[in-house]
C-alpha positions in Angstrom: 5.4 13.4 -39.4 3.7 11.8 -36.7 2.6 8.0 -35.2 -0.9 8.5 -34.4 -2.1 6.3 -31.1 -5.3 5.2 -30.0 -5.0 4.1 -26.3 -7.1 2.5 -24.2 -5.3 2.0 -20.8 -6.1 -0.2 -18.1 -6.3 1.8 -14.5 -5.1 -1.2 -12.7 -5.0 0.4 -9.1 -6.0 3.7 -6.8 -3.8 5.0 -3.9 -4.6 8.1 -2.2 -0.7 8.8 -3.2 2.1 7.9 -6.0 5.5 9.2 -5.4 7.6 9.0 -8.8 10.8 8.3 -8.0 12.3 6.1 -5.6 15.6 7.9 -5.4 16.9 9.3 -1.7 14.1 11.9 -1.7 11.3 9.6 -3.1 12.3 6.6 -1.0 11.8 9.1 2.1 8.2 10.7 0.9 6.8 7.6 0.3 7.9 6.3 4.0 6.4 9.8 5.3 3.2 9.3 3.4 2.2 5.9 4.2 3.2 7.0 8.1 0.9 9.6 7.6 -1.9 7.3 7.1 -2.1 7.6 3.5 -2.1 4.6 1.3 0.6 5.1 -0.7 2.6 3.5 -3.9 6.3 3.9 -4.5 6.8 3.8 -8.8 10.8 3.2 -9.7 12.4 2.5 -13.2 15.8 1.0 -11.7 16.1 -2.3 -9.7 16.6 -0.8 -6.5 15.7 2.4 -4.3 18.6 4.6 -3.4 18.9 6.4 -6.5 22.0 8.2 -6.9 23.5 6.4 -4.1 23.2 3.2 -5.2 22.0 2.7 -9.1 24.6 5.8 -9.4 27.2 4.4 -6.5 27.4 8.0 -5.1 28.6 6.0 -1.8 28.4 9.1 1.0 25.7 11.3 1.8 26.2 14.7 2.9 23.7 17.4 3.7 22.8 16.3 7.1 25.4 18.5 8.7 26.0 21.9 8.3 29.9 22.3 9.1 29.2 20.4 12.9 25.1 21.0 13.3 23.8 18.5 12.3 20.2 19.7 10.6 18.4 16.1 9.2 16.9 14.4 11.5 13.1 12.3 11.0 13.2 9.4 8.7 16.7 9.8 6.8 18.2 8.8 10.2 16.5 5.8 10.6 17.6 4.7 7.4 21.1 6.1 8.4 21.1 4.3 11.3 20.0 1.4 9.8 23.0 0.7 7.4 25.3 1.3 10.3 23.6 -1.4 12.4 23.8 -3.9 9.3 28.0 -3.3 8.5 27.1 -0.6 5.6 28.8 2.4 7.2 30.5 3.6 9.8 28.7 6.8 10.5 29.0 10.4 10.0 32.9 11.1 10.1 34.7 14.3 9.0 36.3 14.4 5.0 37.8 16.9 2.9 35.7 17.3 -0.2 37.5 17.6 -3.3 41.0 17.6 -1.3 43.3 17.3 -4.9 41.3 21.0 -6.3 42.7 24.1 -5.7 39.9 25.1 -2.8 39.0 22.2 -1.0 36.3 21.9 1.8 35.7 20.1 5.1 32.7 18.4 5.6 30.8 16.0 7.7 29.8 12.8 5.5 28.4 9.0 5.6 30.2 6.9 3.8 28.5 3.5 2.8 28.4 0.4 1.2 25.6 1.0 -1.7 24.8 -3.0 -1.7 23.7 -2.6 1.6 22.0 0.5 1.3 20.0 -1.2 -1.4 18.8 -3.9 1.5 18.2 -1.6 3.8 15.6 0.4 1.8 14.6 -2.9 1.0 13.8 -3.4 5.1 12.4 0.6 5.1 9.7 0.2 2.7 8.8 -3.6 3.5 8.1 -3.0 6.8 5.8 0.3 5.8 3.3 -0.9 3.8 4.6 1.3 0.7 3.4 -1.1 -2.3 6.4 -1.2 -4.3 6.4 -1.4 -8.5 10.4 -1.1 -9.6 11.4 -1.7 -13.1 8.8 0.4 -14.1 9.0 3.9 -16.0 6.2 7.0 -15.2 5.4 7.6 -19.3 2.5 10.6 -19.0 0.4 12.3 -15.9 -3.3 11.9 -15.9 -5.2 14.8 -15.3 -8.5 16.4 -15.0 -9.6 19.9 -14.6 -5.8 21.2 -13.9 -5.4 18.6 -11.3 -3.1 15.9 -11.5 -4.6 12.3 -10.9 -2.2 10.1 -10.9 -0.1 8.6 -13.9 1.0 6.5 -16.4 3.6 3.7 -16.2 5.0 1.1 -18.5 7.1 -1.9 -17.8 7.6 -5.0 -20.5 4.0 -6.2 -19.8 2.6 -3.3 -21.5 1.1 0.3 -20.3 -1.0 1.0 -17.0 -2.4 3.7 -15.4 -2.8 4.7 -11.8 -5.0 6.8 -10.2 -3.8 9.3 -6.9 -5.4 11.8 -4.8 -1.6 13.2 -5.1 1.6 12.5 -7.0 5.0 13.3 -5.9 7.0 14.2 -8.6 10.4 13.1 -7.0 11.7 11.8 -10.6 14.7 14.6 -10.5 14.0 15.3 -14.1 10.2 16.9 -13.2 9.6 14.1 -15.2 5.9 14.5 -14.0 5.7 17.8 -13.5 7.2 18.8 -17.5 4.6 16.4 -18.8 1.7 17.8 -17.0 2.3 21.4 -18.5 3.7 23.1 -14.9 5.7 25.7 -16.0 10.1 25.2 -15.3 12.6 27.9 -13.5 13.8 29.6 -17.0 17.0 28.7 -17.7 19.6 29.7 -16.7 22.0 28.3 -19.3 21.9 28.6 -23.0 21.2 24.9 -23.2 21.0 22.3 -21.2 23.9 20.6 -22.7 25.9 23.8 -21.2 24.3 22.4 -17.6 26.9 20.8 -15.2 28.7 18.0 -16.5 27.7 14.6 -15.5 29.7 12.0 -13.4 30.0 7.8 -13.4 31.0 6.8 -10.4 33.1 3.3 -10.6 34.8 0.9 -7.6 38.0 0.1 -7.3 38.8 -3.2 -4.8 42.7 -4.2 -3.8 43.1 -0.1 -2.9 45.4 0.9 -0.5 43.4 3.2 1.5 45.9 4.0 4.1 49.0 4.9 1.8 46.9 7.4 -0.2 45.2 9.6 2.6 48.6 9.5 4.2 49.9 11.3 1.3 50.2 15.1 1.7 47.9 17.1 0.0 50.1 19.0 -2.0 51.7 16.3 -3.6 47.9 14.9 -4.6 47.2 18.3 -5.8 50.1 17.5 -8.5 49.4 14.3 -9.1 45.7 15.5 -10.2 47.3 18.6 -12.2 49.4 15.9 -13.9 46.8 13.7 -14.9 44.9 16.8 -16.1 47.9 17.8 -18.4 48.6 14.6 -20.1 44.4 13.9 -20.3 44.1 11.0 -18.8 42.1 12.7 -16.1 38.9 14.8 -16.2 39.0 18.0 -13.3 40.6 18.5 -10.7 40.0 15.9 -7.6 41.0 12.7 -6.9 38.2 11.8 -5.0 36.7 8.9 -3.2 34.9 7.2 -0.4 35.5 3.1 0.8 33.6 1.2 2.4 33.8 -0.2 5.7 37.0 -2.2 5.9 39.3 0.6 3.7 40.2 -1.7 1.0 38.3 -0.2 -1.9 37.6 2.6 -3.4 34.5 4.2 -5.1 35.7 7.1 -7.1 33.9 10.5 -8.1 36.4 11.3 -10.8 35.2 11.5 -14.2 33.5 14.5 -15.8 31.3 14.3 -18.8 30.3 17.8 -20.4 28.3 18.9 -23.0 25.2 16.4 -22.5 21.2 17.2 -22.2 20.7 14.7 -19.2 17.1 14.6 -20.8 17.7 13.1 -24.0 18.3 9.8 -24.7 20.8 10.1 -27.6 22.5 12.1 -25.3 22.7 9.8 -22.4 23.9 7.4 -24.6 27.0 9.3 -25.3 27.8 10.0 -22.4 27.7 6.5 -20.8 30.1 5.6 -23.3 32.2 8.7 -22.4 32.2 7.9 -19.3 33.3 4.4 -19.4 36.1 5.9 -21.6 36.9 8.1 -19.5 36.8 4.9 -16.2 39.5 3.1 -18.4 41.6 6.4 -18.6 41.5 7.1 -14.9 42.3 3.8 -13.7 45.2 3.4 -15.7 46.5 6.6 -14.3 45.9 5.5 -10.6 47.6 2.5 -11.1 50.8 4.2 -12.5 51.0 7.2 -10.7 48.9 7.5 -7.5 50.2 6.1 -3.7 47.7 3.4 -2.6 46.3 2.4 -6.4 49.2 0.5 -7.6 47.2 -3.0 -7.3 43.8 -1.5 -8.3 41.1 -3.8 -9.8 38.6 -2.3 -11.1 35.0 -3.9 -9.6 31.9 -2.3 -10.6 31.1 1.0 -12.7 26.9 2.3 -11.9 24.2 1.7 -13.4 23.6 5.1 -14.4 25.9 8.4 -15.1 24.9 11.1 -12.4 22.9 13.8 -13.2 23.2 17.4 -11.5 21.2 19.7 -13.1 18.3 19.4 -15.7 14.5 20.9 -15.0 13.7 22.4 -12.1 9.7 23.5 -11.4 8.9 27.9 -11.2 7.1 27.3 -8.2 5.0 28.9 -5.2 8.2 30.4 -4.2 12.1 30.4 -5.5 14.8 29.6 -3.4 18.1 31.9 -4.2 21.2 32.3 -3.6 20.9 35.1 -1.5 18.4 33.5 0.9 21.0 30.5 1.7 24.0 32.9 2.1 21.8 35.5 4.3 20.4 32.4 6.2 17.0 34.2 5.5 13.9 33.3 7.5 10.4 31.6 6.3 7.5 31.2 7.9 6.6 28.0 5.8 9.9 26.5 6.0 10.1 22.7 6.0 13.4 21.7 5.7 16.7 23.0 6.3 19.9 22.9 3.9 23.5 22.5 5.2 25.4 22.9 1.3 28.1 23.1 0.4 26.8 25.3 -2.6 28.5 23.2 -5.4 28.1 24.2 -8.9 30.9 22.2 -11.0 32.5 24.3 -13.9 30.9 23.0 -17.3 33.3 22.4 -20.1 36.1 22.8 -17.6 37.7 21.3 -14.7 37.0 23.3 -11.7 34.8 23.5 -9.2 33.3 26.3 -6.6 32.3 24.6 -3.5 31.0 27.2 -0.2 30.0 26.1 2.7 27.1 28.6 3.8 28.1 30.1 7.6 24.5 28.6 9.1 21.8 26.2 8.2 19.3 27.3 5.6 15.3 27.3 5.4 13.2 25.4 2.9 10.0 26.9 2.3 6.9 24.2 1.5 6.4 26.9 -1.5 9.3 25.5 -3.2 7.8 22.2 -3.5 4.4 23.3 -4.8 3.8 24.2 -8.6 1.9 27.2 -9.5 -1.4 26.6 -11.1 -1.4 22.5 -11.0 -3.3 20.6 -8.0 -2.7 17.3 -6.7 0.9 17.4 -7.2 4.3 17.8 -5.0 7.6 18.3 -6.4 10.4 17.3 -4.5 14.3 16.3 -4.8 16.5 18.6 -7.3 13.7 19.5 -9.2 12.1 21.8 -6.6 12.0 25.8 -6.9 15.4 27.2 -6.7 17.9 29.0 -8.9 20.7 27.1 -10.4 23.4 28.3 -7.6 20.9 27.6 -4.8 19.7 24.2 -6.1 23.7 23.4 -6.2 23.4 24.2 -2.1 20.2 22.4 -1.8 20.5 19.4 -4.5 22.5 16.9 -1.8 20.8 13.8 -0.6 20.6 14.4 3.3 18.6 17.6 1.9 16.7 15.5 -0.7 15.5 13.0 2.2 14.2 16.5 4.3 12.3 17.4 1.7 10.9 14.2 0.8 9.8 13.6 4.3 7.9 17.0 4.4 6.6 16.2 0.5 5.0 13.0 2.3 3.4 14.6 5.1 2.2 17.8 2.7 0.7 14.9 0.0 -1.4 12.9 2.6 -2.7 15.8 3.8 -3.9 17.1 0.6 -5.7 13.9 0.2 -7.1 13.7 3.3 -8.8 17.0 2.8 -9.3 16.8 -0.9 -7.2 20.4 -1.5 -4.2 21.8 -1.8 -4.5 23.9 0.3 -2.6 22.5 3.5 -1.3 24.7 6.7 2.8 25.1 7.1 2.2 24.9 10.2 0.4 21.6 10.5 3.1 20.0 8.2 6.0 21.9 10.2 4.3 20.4 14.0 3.8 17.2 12.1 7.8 16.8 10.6 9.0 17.9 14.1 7.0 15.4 16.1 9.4 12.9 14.5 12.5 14.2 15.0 12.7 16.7 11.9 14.2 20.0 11.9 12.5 22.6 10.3 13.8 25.9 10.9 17.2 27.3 11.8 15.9 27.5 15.2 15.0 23.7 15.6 19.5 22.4 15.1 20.6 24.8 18.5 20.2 21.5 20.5 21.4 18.9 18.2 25.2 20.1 18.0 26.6 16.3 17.8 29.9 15.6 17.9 31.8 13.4 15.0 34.4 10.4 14.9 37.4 12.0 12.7 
């Protein structure tokens, strides 16, 4: 049974590009576009830019540094620097990732207030000339011919369409890309309800900070295999970042299985999970865990995180193999730093690897076979399901939006898709992006511990 529409939508507007998604890599491709003299419009369904760091309250980034190299430079550092110049952060320090699991990893992060990131993407894009439409959600792709010209969106006012030279698809779903027919990396799971489970971060205010990371590790380590035994915890970390200041904590500790991140229904359940799962946790940090004793709980985000749904078949897919061989491309755009990260499903482990070097990009990955006038970037590019787990962090995500900026104004300058790596490559490093394993050798940069 079907509704049968008859639609007559209003184009309301014409840019020469529409990134779709204003998450950590969409924020940064529509900053590289509009720099790169293309008039560009920035579409997001949330309140805010930030994504996952701030709707979701993912409060760190990590992907800019490959054990001590750092490898993200261009934009994503201005916006770093940025949040440290207005109290959000206090810069890239050294953590232990997932220090209560059995196989913990150190890493190089930036912790940061998401309120404040939120203001200073805010700054970013006012400053640009990005035209900015939150609050609004991309419904359908228009095309002609097999070329994508720009989309659909709907708010409460009603439907709209936009036309594009180009559209970046930086949604994380390939909520563009799915709708305009390109064909998606087979899966790799049965379903995607067996995909890695989802995560809500909450905040916790009145923490003591001090007392917990003074603790020794192995007594956290029993602390988390205690909670796990009695179920009032979900897998096996009791992970967090603060804010500037040390007297909160915002917590990466629930685990939600057995959801399809793209259906609705779905979603539903597992927001409620996960707030069931919030209560559960916080009850067992105030009983149990040094530092949590007077715990108040302060915000939970405005979405659960997603990990894993679609990701495009394109030009080109990244593997496994190519990150842990640190293989070479000729079109490479951005370079990964991991950790590979693939979170068990329907259990409570994880498998975190830190890959020996820096890995390449290649531009391919963001390009769709067979579909013009569009650029995939974010989680949804070409890669396997163990490579996107290596290359799915933000400080990546920003890399590759930069480059998906520079690649889409230069497709509509010229009216093709066909665009030189090497002209997008000369243009990234001109400001300050590295772009192949070779371009980190002189950016070794020490870290506050």
């Amino acid at each position: 049974m079907y509704y049968l529409e008859n639609l007559a939508t209003p184009v309301v507007a014409e840019y020469d590009v529409i990134v779709a998604g204003g998450g950590a890599s969409g924020l940064i491709a529509a900053l590289s576009a509009q720099r790169a003299g293309a008039s560009t419009l920035l579409v997001e369904r949330a309140n805010c830019m930030g994504g996952t760091g701030t709707y979701g309250m993912v409060a760190q980034w990590i992907g800019f540094f490959n054990r001590r190299r750092r490898v993200v430079g261009g934009i994503a550092s201005e916006l770093a620097d940025l949040v440290v110049s207005l109290g959000g952060s206090e810069g890239f320090k050294q953590y232990l990732m997932a220090e209560a699991s059995a196989s913990p990893i150190p890493i190089v992060h930036f912790a940061f207030n998401p309120e404040v990131v939120k203001i200073a993407c805010d700054r970013l894009v006012e400053a640009s000339g990005v035209q900015l439409r939150l609050h609004s959600r991309v419904v359908a792709p228009i095309q002609e011919g097999g070329r994508v010209r720009g989309i659909v969106v709907e708010d409460c006012a009603g439907r709209a369409a936009v036309a594009a030279k180009v559209v970046i698809d930086a949604t994380g779903d390939a909520v563009v890309a799915h709708a305009a027919g390109v064909e998606m990396a087979p899966a790799e799971v049965a379903s995607l309800r067996q995909a890695q489970p989802l995560t809500l971060m909450f905040r916790l205010s009145n923490v003591d900070v001090a007392a917990f990371r003074s603790t020794p590790r192995d007594r956290k380590r029993e602390l988390a295999l205690e909670g796990l035994s009695q179920g009032r915890i979900y897998w096996e970390s009791l992970s967090f970042c603060s804010t500037p200041g040390n007297t909160d904590a915002i917590c990466l500790m629930s685990r939600v299985s057995g959801f399809d991140a793209t259906n609705a229904e779905d979603l539903t359940r597992a927001e409620l999970e996960g707030r069931r799962q919030v209560q559960s946790i916080v009850a067992f940090l105030r009983e149990r865990v040094p530092g949590f004793q007077n715990a108040v709980l302060a915000a939970i985000a405005g979405h659960i995180g997603v990990r894993e749904t679609r990701r495009i078949a394109g030009q080109y897919t990244l593997t496994e193999a190519d990150i842990l061989g640190a293989i070479r491309f000729p079109d490479s755009i951005a370079l990964g730093a991991g950790p590979l990260d693939i979170h068990e499903a329907g259990g409570t482990g994880i498998a975190l690897h830190v890959p020996q070097q820096p890995f390449e990009i290649p531009m391919r990955c963001l390009l769709p076979q067979g579909k013009e006038g569009l650029v995939v970037t974010g989680r949804a590019i070409s890669a396997t399901r163990a490579a996107n787990g290596g290359a799915r962090h933000m400080g990546t995500a920003m890399a590759l939006g930069e480059a998906a900026g520079v690649i889409a104004a230069l497709q509509a300058r010229s009216g093709t898709a066909s665009v030189a790596a090497e002209t997008v490559r000369a243009a990234l490093r001109q400001r300050g992006g590295f772009v192949s394993i070779d371009d980190h050798a002189d950016h070794f940069i020490e870290t506050t511990t």
